[in-house]
C-alpha positions as CSV (number, residue, x, y, z in Angstrom):
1,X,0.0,0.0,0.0
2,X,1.6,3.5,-1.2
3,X,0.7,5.9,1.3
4,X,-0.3,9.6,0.8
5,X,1.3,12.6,1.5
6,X,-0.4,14.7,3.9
7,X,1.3,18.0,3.6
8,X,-1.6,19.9,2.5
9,X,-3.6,19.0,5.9
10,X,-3.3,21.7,7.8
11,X,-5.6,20.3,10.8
12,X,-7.2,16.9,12.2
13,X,-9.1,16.1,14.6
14,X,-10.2,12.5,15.4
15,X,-13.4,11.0,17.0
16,X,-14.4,7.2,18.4
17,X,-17.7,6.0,18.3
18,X,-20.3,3.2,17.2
19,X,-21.6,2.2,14.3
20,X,-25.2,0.9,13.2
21,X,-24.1,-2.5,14.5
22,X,-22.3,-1.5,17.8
23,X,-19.2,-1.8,16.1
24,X,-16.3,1.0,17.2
25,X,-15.6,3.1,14.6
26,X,-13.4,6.1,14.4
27,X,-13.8,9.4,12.3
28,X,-11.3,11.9,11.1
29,X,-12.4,15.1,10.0
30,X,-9.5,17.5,8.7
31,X,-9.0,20.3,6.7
32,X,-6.7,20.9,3.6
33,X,-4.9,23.3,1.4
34,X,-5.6,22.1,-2.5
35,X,-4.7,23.8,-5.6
36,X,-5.8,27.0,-6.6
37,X,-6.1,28.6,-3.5
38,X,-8.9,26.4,-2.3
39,X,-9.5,25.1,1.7
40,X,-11.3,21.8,1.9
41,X,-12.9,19.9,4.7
42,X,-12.7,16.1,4.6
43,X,-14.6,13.6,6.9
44,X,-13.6,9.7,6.6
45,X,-15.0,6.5,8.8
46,X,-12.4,4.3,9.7
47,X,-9.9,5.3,6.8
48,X,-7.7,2.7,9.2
49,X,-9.8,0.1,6.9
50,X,-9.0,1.7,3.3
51,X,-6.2,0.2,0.9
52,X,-4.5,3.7,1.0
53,X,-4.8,6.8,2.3
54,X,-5.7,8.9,-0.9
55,X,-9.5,10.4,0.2
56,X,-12.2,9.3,-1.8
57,X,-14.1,12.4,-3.5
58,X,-16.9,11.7,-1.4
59,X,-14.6,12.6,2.1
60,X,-14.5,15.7,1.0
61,X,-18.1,17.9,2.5
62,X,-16.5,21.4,1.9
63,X,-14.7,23.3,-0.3
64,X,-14.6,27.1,-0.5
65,X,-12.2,30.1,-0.8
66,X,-12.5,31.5,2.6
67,X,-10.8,30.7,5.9
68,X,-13.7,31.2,8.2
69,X,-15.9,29.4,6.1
70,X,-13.8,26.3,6.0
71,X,-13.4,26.9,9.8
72,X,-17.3,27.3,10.4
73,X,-18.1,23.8,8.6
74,X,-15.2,22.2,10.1
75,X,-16.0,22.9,13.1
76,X,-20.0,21.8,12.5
77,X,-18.8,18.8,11.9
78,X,-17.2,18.0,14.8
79,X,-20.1,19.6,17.2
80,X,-22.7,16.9,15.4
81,X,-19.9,13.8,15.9
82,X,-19.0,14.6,18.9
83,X,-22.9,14.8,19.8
84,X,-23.4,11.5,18.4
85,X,-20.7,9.8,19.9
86,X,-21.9,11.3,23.7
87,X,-25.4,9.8,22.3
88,X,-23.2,6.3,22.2
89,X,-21.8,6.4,25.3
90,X,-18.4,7.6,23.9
91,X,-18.4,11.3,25.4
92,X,-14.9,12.9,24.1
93,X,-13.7,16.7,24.3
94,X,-12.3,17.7,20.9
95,X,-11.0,20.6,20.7
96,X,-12.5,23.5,17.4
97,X,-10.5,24.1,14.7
98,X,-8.8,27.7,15.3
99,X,-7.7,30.5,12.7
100,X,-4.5,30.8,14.5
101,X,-3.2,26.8,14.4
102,X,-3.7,27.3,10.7
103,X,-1.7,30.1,10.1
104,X,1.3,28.6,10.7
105,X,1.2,25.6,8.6
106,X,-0.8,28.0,5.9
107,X,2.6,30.7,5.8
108,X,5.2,27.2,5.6
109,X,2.9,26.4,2.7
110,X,3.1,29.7,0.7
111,X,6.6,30.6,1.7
112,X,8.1,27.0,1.3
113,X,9.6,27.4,5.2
């Protein structure tokens, strides 16, 4: 298995719950730097399971131009799993994506430090 690069992630965050079966499952929701100036937000279930770590087209559930945007879905995201997984029985403290942990890896990005 070739695995991916994952310099353009800026952020992750990672989640544990259940699935429809009571199966543990766990959820990473991240966002990205892509070509042409564009943010993403991805979301994958148990990418642990896939043959690689390329994300599918359907991971991604955001893509826009503008920081707080990416920031505001992001950050959805993770307040609805993190709900579900306290509905599970799996209560967990993630911490929001921020502005400022972005900056960093967004200026090593542009300037090539």
């Amino acid at each position: 298995m070739r695995k991916l690069s994952t310099a353009s992630r800026f952020a992750e965050r990672e989640l544990h719950g259940f699935d429809e079966s009571g199966t543990e499952e766990r959820i990473v929701v991240w966002i990205e730097r892509k070509e042409g100036g564009m943010w993403a937000v991805g979301r994958a279930v148990n990418p642990q399971h896939r043959p690689s770590d390329e994300p599918r087209a359907d991971d991604y559930v955001f893509e826009g131009h503008e920081l707080e945007d990416v920031l505001e879905q992001a950050n959805g995201i993770l307040d609805d799993d993190a709900r579900v997984s306290e509905d599970d029985g799996r209560p967990e403290h993630i911490r929001p994506f921020t502005r400022k942990e972005l900056l960093g890896p967004l200026e090593r990005w542009f300037f090539g430090r």
